[in-house]
C-alpha positions as CSV (number, residue, x, y, z in Angstrom):
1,X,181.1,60.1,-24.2
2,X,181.1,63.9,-24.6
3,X,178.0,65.6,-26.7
4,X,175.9,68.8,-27.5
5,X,172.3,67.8,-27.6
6,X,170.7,70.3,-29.6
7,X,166.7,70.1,-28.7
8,X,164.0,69.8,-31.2
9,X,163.3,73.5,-33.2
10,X,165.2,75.2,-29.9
11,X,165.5,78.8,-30.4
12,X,168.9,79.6,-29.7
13,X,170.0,82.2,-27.8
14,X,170.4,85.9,-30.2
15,X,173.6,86.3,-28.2
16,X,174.9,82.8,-29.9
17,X,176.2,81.8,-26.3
18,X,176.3,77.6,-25.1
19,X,177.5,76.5,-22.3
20,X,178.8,73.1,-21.7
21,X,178.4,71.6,-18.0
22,X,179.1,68.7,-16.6
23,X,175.6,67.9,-14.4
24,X,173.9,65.7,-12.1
25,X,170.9,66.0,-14.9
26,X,169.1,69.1,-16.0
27,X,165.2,68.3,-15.4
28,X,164.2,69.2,-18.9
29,X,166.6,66.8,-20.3
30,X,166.6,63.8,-18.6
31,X,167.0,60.4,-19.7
32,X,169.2,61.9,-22.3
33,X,172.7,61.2,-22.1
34,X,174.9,59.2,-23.1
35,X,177.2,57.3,-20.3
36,X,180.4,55.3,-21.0
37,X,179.0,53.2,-18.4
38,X,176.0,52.0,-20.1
39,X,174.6,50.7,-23.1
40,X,174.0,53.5,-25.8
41,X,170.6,55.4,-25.3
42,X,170.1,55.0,-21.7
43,X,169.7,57.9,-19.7
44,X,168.8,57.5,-16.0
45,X,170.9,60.2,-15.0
46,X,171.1,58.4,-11.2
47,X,172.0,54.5,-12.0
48,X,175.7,53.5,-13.1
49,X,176.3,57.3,-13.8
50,X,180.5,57.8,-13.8
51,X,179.7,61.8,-13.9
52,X,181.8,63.6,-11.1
53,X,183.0,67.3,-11.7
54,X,183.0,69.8,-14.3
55,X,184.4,69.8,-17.8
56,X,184.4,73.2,-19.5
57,X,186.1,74.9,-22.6
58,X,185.5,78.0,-24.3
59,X,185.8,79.2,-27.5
60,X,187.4,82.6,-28.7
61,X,188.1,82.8,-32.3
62,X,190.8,80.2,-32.5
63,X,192.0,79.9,-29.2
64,X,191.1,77.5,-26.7
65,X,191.1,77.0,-22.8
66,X,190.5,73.7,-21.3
67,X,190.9,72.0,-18.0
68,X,191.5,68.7,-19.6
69,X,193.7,67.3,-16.9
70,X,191.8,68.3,-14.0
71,X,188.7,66.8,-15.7
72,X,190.9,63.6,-15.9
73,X,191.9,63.2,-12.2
74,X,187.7,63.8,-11.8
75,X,187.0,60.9,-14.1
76,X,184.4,63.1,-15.8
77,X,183.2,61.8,-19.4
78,X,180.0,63.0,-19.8
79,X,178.7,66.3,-21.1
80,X,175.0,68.0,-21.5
81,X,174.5,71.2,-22.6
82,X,172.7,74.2,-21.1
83,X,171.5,77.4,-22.2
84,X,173.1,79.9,-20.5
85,X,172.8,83.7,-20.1
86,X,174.1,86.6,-22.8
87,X,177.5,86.2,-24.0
88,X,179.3,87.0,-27.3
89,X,180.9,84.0,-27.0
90,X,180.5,80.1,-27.7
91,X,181.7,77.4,-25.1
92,X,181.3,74.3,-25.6
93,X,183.0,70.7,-25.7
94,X,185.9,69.3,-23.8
95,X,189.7,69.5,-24.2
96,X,190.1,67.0,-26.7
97,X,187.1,67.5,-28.7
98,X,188.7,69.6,-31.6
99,X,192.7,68.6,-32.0
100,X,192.4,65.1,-33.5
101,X,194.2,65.8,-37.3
102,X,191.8,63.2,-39.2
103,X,193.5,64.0,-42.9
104,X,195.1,61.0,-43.9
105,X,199.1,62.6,-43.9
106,X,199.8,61.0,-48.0
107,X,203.5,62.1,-47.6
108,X,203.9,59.5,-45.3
109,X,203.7,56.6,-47.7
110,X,207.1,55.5,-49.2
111,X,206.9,55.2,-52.7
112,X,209.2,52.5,-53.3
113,X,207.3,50.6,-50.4
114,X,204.1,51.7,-52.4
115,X,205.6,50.6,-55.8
116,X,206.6,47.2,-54.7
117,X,203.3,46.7,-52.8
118,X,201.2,47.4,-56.3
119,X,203.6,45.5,-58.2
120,X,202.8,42.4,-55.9
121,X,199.0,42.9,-56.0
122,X,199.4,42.3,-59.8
123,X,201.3,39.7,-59.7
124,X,198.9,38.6,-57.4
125,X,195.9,39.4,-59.1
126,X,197.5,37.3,-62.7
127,X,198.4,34.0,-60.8
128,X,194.8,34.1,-59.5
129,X,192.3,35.6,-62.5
130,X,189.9,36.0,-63.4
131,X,188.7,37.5,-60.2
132,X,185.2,38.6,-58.8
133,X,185.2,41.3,-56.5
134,X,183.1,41.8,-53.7
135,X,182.4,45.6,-54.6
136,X,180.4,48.5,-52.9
137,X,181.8,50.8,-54.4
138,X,184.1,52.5,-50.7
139,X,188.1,53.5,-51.2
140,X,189.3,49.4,-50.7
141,X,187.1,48.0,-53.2
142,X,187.7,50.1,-55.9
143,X,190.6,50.3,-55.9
144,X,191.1,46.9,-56.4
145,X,188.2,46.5,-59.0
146,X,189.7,49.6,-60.8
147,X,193.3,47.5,-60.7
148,X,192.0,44.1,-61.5
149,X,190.6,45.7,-64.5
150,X,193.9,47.3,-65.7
151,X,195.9,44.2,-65.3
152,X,193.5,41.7,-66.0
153,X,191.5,43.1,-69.1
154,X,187.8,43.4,-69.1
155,X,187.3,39.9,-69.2
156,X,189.2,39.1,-66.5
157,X,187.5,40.9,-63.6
158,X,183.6,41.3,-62.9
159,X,182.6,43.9,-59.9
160,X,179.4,42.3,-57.7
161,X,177.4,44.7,-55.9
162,X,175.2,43.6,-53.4
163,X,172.4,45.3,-52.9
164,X,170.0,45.8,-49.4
165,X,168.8,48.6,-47.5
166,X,171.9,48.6,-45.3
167,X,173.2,50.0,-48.2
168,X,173.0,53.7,-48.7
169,X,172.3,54.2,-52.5
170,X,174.9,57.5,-52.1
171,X,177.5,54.8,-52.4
172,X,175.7,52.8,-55.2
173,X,176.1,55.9,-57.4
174,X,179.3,56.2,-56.2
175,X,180.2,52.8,-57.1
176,X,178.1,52.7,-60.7
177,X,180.3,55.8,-61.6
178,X,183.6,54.6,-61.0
179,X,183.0,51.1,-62.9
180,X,181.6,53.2,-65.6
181,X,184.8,55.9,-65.8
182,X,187.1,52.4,-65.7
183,X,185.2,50.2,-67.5
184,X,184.6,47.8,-64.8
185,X,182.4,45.4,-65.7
186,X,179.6,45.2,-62.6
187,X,177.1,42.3,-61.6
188,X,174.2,43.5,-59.0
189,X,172.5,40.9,-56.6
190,X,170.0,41.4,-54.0
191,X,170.7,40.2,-50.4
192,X,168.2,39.4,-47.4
193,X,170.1,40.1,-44.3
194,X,167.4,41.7,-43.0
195,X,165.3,39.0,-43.5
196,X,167.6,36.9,-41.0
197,X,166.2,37.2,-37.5
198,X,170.0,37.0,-36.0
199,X,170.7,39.8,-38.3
200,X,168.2,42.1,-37.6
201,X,168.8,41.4,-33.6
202,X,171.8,43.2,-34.3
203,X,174.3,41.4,-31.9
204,X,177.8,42.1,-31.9
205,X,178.5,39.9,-34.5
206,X,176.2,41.1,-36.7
207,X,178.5,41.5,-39.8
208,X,178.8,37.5,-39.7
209,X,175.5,37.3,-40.7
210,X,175.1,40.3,-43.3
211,X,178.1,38.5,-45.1
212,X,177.5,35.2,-44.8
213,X,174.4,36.1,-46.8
214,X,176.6,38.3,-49.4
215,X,179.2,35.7,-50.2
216,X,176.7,32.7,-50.2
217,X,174.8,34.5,-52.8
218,X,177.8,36.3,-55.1
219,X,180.3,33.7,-54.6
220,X,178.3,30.4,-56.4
221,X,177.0,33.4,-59.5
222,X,180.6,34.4,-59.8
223,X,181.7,30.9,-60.1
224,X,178.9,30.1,-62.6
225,X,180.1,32.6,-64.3
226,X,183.8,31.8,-64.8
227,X,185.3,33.6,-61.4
228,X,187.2,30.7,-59.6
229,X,188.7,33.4,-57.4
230,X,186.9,35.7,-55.2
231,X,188.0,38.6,-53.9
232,X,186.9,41.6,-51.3
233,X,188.4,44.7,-50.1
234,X,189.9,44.0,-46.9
235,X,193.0,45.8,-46.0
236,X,195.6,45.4,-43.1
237,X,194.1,47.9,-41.1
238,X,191.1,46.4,-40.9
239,X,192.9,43.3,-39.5
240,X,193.7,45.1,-36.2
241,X,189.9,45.7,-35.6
242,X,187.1,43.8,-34.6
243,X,185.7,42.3,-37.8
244,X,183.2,39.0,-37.4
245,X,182.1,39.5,-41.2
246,X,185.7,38.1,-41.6
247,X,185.1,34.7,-40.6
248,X,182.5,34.4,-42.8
249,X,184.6,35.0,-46.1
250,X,187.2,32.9,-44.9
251,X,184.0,30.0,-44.8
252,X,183.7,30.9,-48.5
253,X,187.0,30.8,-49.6
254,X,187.1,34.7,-50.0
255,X,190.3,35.8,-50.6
256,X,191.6,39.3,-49.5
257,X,194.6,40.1,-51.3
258,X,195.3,43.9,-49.9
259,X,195.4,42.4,-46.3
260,X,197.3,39.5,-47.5
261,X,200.0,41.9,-49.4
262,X,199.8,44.8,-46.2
263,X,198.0,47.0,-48.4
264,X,197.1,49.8,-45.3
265,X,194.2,52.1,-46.4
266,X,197.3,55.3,-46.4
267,X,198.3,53.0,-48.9
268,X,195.2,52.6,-50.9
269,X,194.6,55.8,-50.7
270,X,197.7,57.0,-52.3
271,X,197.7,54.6,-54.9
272,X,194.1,55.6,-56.0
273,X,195.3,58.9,-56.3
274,X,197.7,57.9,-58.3
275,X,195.1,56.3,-60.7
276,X,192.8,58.7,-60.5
277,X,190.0,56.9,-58.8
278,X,188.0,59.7,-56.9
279,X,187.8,57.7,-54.3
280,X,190.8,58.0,-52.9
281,X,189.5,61.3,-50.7
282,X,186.0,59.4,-50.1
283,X,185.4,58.8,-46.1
284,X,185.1,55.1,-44.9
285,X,181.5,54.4,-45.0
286,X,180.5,50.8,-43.7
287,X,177.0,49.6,-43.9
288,X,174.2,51.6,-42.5
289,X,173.9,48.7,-40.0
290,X,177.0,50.3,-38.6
291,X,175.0,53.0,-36.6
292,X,172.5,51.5,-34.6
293,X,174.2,50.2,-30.9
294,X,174.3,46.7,-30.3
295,X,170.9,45.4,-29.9
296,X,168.7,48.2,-31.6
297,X,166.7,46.0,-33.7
298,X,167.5,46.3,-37.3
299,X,164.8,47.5,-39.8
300,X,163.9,49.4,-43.3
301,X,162.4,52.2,-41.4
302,X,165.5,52.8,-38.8
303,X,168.2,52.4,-41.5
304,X,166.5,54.9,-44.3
305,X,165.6,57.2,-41.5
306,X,169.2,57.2,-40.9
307,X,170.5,57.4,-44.9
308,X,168.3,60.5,-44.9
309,X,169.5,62.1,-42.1
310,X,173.3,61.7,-43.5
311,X,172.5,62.6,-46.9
312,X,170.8,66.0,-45.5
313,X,174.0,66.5,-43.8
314,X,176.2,66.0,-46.8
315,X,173.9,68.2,-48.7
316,X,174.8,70.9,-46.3
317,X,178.3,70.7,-47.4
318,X,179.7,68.4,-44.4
319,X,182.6,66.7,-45.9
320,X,184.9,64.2,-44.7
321,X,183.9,61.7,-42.1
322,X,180.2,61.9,-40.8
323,X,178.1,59.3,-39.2
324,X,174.4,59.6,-37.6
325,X,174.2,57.3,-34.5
326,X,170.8,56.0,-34.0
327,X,169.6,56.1,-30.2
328,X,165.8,55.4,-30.4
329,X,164.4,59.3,-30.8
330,X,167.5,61.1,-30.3
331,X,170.6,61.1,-33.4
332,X,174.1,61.8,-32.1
333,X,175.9,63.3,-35.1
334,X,179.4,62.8,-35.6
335,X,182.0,64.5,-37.5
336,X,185.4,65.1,-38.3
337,X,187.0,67.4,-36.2
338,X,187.8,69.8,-39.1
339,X,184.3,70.3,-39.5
340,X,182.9,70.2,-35.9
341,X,184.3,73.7,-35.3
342,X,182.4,75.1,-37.9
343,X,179.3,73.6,-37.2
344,X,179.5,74.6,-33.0
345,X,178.9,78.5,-33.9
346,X,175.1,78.2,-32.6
347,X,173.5,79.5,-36.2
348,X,175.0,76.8,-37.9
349,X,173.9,74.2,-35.1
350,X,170.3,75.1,-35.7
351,X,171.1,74.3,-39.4
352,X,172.5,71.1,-38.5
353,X,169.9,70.0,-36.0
354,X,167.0,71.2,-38.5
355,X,168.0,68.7,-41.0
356,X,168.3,65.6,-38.8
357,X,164.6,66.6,-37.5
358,X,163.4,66.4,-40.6
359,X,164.7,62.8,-41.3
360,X,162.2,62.1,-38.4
361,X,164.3,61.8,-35.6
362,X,163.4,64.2,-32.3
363,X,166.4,65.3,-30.8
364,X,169.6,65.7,-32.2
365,X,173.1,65.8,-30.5
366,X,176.6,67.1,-32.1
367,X,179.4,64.7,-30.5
368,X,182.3,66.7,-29.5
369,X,184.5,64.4,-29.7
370,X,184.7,63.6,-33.1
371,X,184.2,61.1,-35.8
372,X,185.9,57.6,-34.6
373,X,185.5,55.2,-36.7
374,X,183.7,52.1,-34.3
375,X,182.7,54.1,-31.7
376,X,180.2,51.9,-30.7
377,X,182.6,48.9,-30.8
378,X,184.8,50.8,-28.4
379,X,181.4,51.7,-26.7
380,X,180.1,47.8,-25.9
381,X,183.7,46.5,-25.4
382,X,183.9,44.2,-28.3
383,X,187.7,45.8,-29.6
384,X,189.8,48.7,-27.2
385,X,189.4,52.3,-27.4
């Protein structure tokens, strides 16, 4: 896994100059990195380390050089940075680091494919109201809630929110204003995953837990309350990824009609665009959970350490996909590719890093590869890169 780590308050060089190097572990950084061999947040630089040769790119304007297929035959895949003597330039990352198009490409959606698809989903959504939606408020579930309202009538569709501190309350406003602009009505219910010891282990199947505590709470209030059906936001694409919280709504009798009716998030996307539901431009943002590896402990402090660390980002003016990966002290930062080469020029790096430091984390690092979306999946083997 390929990184800048940016150290606490560093003063940066005047000249603006980074270099990238592939290393057997500069002193004042070790225990650092972050190896593909090993779990997330280890760092002895001399146990299960895969690092062999050099990886280097540079940056001129917008014009790169890279020795990407060299650094393959190497098997290099790990990264530190050093600060290195006066240059006017910036160099930095590896050859793949900045050429991943992340936009979703709308054009690419038919729309008879997308018209028959909608017409399908309200069919759907007639021969099965009223419906409850599982709802937090991300590009899946409104849309539906937003739909279910339109076709259903605002009696025949309540929106649930379930509410923890895995749950970053940037979305809750996000989700409170969309029911409001649609008139979706919205039900909110506090969960306890945190409160379950096999949750807060944070094992791989973590998400089995967080929603078999969500849908054993909102499904009997929704039924209660009327809603014999029960719905969430899964889409086809999610079916292709590694998703224990699945198997829970399945115990629950959840349905998931976008999956069921090969709704793809392109697809989503488009048609929330054509409703006007803002979300349809919103990044995927699961659960703060989400960010901590595999068997960090979950807890209050580490999730709103990391909600405030994203939200100073966004307040900066990062758009599109972000995510703050927690690794004990240090937070590896990822973003989208479109973004990543603004925020390398070394001026806008001490912005970047300043802002995580002050959600209370002590080192930062800027992933060059990107935002991918379960990284850390990938990362402990539990779906393929």
């Amino acid at each position: 896994m390929t990184f800048l780590l940016l150290r606490a308050r560093a003063a940066w060089p005047q000249c603006g100059h980074i270099e990238a190097n592939v290393t057997t572990g500069p002193p004042q950084w070790a225990h650092t990195a972050i190896d593909d061999t090993r779990s997330e947040g280890e760092g002895d630089w001399n146990r299960g380390s895969s690092i062999r040769g050099e990886s280097r790119e540079r940056r001129r304007g917008d014009h790169y050089s890279n020795s990407r297929s060299a650094v393959e035959r190497r098997g290099c895949n790990s990264t530190v940075v050093n600060n290195g003597s006066s240059s006017d330039c910036l160099r930095a990352g590896t050859a793949d680091s900045l050429l991943t198009a992340m936009a979703p490409d709308l054009d690419a959606v038919s729309k008879v494919d997308l018209a028959a698809k909608t017409r399908a989903l309200a069919a759907w959504l007639r021969a099965n109201a009223p419906v409850a939606i599982g709802y937090s408020g991300g590009v899946d579930s409104a849309y539906l809630a937003v739909t279910a309202r339109q076709t259903l009538g605002a009696d025949g569709a309540l929106a649930i929110i379930g509410r923890s501190a895995s749950y970053p309350a940037e979305q809750w406003q996000t989700a409170r204003d969309v029911a409001q602009r649609f008139d979706v009505a919205v039900l909110e219910l506090d969960t306890a995953e945190l409160d379950d010891p096999r949750y807060a282990a944070n094992p791989s199947n973590r998400c089995y837990y967080c929603k078999t505590e969500l849908w054993s709470r909102l499904v009997p209030v929704a039924r209660a309350r009327g809603f014999a059906t029960v719905i969430d936001g899964t889409n086809a694409d999610d079916l292709r990824d590694y998703r224990p919280g699945a198997q829970a709504a399945r115990e629950h009798r959840v349905a998931s009609p976008l999956a069921e009716l090969g709704f793809t998030k392109l697809h989503i996307r488009h048609a929330s665009r054509a409703l006007g539901i803002p979300t349809w431009e919103q990044p995927s943002s699961p659960c703060l959970s989400s960010r901590l590896p595999y068997g960090t402990e979950v807890t209050r402090g580490r999730l709103r350490q990391i909600e405030l660390a994203e939200a100073a980002l966004r307040r900066l003016g990062i758009a599109g996909d972000l995510r703050v990966r927690f690794h004990d002290d240090l937070a590896r930062v990822e973003l989208a590719p479109a973004e990543l080469s603004t925020w390398l020029a070394p001026e806008r790096m001490a912005v970047l890093t300043e802002a995580v430091l002050e959600a209370g984390f002590a080192r930062v690092a800027l992933d060059l590869r990107g935002f991918r979306s379960g990284s850390l999946n990938v990362l402990h083997g539990v779906s393929a890169a």
